[in-house]
Structures are given as C-alpha cells and as structure tokens.
C-alpha positions in Angstrom: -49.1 -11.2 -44.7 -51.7 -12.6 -47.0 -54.8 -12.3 -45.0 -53.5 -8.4 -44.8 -53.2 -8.6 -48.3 -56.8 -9.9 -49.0 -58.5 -7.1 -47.0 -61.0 -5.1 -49.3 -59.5 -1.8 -49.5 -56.1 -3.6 -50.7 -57.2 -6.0 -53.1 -58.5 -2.5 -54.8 -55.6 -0.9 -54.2 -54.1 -4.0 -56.6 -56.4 -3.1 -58.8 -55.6 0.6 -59.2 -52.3 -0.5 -59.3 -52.5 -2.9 -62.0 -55.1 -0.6 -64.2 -52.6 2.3 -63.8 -49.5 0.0 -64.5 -51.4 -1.4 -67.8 -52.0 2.6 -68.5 -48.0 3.2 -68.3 -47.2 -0.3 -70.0 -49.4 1.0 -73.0 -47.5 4.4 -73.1 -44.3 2.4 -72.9 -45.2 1.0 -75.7 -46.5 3.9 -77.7 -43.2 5.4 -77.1 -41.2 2.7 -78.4 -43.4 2.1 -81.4 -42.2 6.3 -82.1 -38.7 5.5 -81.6 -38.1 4.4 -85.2 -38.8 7.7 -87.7 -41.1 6.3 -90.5 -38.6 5.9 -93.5 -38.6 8.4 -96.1 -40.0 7.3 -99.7 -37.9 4.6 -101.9 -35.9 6.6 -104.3 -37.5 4.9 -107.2 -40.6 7.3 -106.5 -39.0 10.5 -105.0 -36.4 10.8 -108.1 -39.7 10.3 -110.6 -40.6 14.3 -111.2 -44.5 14.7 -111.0 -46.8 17.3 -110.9 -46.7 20.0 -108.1 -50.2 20.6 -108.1 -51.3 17.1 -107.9 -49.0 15.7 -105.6 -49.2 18.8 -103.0 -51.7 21.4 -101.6 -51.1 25.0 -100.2 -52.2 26.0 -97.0 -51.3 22.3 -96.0 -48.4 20.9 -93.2 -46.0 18.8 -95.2 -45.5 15.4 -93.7 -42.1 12.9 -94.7 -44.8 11.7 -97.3 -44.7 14.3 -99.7 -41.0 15.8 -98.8 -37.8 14.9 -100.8 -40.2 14.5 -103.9 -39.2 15.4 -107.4 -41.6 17.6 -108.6 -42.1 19.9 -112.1 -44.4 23.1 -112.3 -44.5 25.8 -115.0 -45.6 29.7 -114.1 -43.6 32.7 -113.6 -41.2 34.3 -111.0 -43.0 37.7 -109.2 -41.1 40.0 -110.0 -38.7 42.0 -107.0 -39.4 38.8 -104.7 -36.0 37.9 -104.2 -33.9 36.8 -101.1 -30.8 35.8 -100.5 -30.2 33.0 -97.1 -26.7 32.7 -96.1 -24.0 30.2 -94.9 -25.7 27.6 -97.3 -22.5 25.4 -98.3 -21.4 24.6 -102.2 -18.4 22.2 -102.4 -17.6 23.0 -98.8 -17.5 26.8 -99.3 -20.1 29.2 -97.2 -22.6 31.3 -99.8 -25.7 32.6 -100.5 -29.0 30.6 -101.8 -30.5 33.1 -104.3 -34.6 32.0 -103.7 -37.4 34.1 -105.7 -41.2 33.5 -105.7 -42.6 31.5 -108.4 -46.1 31.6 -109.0 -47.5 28.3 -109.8 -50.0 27.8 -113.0 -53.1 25.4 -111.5 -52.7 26.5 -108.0 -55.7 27.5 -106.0 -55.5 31.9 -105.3 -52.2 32.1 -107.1 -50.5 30.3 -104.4 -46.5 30.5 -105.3 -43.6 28.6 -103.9 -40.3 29.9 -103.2 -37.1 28.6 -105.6 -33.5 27.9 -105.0 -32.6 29.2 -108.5 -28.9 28.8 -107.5 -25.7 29.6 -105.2 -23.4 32.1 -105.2 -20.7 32.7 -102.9 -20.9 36.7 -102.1 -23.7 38.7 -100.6 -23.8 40.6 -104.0 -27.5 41.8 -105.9 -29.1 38.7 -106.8 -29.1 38.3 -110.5 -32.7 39.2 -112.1 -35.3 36.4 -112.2 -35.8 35.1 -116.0 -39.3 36.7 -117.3 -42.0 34.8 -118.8 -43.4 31.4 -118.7 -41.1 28.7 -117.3 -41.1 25.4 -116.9 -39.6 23.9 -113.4 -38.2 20.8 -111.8 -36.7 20.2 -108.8 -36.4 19.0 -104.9 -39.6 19.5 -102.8 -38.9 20.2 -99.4 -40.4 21.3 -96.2 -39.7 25.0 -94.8 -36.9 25.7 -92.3 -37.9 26.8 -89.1 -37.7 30.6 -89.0 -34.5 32.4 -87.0 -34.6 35.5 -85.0 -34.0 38.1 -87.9 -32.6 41.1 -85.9 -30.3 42.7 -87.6 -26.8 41.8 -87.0 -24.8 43.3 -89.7 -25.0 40.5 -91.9 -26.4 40.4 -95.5 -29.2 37.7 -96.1 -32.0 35.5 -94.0 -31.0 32.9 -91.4 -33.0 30.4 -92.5 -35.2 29.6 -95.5 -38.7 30.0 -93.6 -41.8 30.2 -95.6 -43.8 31.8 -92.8 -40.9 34.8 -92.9 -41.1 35.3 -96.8 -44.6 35.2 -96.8 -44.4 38.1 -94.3 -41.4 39.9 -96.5 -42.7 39.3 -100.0 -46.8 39.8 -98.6 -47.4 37.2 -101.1 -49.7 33.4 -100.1 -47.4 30.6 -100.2 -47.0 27.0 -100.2 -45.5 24.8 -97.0 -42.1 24.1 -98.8 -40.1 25.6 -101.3 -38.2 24.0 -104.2 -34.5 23.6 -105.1 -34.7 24.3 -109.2 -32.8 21.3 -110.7 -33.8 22.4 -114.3 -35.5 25.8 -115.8 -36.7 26.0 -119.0 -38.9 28.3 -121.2 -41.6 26.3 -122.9 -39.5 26.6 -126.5 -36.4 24.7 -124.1 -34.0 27.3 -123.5 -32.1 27.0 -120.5 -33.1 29.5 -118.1 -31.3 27.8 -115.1 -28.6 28.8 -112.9 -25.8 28.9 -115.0 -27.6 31.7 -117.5 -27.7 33.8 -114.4 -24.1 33.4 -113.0 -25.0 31.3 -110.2 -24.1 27.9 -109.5 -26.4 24.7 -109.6 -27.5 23.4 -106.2 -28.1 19.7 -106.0 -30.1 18.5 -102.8 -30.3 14.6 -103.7 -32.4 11.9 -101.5 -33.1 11.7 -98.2 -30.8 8.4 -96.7 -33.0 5.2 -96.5 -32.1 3.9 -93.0 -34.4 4.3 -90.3 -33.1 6.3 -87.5 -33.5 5.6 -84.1 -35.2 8.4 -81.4 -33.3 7.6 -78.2 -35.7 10.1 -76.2 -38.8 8.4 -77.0 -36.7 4.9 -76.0 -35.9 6.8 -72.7 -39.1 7.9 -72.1 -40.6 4.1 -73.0 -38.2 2.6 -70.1 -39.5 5.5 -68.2 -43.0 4.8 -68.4 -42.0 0.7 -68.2 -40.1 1.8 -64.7 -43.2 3.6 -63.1 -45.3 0.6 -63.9 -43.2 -1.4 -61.7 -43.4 1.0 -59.1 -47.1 1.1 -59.3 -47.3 -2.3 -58.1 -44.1 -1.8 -55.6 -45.9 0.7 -53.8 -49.2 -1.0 -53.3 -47.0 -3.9 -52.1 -44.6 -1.7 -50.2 -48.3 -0.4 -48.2 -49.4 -3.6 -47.1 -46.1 -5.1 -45.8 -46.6 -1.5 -44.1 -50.2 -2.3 -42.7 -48.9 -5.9 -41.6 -46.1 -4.8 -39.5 -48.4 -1.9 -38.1 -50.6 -4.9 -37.1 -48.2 -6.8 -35.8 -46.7 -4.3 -33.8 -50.1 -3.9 -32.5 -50.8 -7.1 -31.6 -47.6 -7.4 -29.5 -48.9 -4.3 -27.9 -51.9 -6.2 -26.9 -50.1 -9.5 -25.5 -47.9 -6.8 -23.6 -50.6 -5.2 -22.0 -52.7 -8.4 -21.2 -49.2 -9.7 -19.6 -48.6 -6.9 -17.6 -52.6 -7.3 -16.2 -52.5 -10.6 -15.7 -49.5 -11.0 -13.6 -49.9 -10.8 -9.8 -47.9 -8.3 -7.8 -45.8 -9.7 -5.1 -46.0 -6.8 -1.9 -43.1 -8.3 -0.5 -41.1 -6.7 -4.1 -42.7 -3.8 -3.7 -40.8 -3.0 0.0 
C-alpha cells in the first residue's frame, strides 16, 4: 500500500488534496469568525444625541455602526409628505406610524430624512406637520426592507422603506429614518407628538448580547466536513489502485501457473 502511495501522480494527488482541504479549512473558519454579529454600540454612546450631519452621510448604506444612534437635527417638515405605515404596535395595540419628510439644515442637495412624529391607533388623516424651523432628536435607524405595495384594501404602507418614499414623495433621502423623541421650535415650544394628537413612540437600545448565526456555524462544519473528504477521497483512490494491482498481479501468477504446468494426456482421455 505504501509504495502505491508514493507513485508520482499520487503524492500530487495528496497535494491537491491537502491545498484544497487548507482552502475549505480557511472558509471554515471564515464562517465561524461570521457566526457572532458584531455587537451594537455601548449605550453610553448611542443614548449621547449628536449631530445628524456629522455623524451620517446621505446616499450612504448604513452599517450597525451608525444605527441605534441618538441623533439631533434642526430644518423643516415638506409640506404634503406624509405617510402613514400600519400594524406598528403601541402598548400592545396595532396602529399607524405617522412619518413626514424633514428636510435637514447642513445636508448636502437638501437631503431629508423621514420622521416617526408619533402613533396613532386609526387609519384617520394624519394630523398636519408643525411649520417652521424645528429642532429634532431622536432614534437613528436603518430603512425597512420595502413590501409588495399592491393594493389590498388596507390604509397605509407595509413597511417603512426609504427606497419606496423616495419614490412616493419624489424627494432625495437619507438611508434611515428617525423616530422623533423631542420636537421643538428654536424659542422651545413643544411641537412633538402630543401637540398633534398622536402618541410618543419610544424605540430604546438595541440589546448588548452578541447573537449567534447558526447558518454560518452550519456552513463552517460544512466546509470543515469536505476537507476531510478531500483527503478521504485521495486515500479512498489509492487503496483503489492497490487492490486493482493486486488483483492484477494474481492474474499474472494465475496465468504463469496455468503455462507452466504440464498436461498429463492420459487426463485428457
């Protein structure tokens, strides 16, 4: 078995076999290394409001990094961009999120960002966005993926996608949107959800374990199991190749037998 083993074209079969089991080792690992979600900021910087402008860019993909972030801005709602997105739950009771664009002061091409300005718990006319200047604070987070909008009889959007209200208010748009903790005019009044009739949502911090990914730890023992197979098959080909010659060297020995031995003519009457 080891002399068949040490034949040329097998010893680089081992090494195909161990270069392409390092390969899956290495992506084994890689897969692993992704199984643990990167943890989201300590809540001793997210719950710190800074600017909007500084701390995120339009036309930009937001990563974990800048979500969840306590941010403040001062501009102005557009007027007659206003949405409502349904089955958004207050206290355990199925409303409406009543989101206008608000056009951000410092942002490059008058960027805006839509606002949660509140909640409200029928499909009734949004109440009118406050005029004037305005001073904001609240949770930055990342868009919702956009649902199929067809219409179904139902008041309201599906989900709170940027991508979608930029399409329905024809307006340029930051990656996010912000749920309005506090509205001010620059004098202090409140212009926040209670002046309106709505109800104040709160979205606090994002939980500070790390979660596990049990598909990239599937896949990780995936690519660990075809590494062991890439050295099982070369071995499984030259036990192969060994028994192959074996079998035909006891053809030979059979065949130099069967020449060498005499025949009898008295057997064969």
């Amino acid at each position: 078995m080891f002399k068949t083993a040490l034949k040329p074209k097998w010893i680089l079969a081992l090494v195909g076999a161990l270069l392409a089991a390092s390969g899956f080792v290495l992506l084994s690992q890689w897969q692993f290394s992704r199984s643990q979600d990167a943890p989201p900021p300590p809540v001793s910087t997210t719950e710190s409001a800074v600017p909007l402008t500084s701390h995120f860019k339009p036309a930009t993909v937001m990563f974990e990094s800048a979500a969840d972030q306590v941010v403040s801005a001062s501009g102005h709602f557009v007027d007659g961009k206003q949405v409502l997105v349904r089955n958004r739950l207050q206290d355990g009771d199925k409303g409406y999120w009543v989101v206008a664009a608000f056009e951000v002061d410092g942002a490059p091409k008058h960027n805006t960002i839509p606002v949660v300005r509140g909640w409200q718990p029928e499909p009734t006319p949004p109440p009118a966005v406050p005029e004037g200047q305005l001073d904001l604070t609240g949770r930055l987070l990342p868009t919702e993926a956009p649902i199929d909008g067809k219409p179904d009889g139902h008041p309201g959007l599906r989900s709170l996608s940027v991508a979608q209200l930029i399409n329905i208010w024809d307006v340029p748009s930051y990656s996010g949107f912000i749920v309005a903790f506090d509205l001010a005019t620059p004098a202090g009044a409140d212009a926040g959800a209670s002046t309106a009739g709505l109800e104040q949502v709160n979205v606090g911090p994002q939980p500070q374990d790390q979660e596990l990914n049990w598909l990239n730890i599937f896949y990780g023992i995936e690519w660990f199991v075809f590494a062991g197979f890439a050295v099982f098959l070369w071995w499984r080909l030259v036990v192969d190749d060994y028994r192959r010659e074996q079998e035909d060297l006891e053809d030979d020995l059979a065949a130099a037998h069967a020449t060498s031995t005499p025949t009898n003519p008295e057997d064969q009457q």
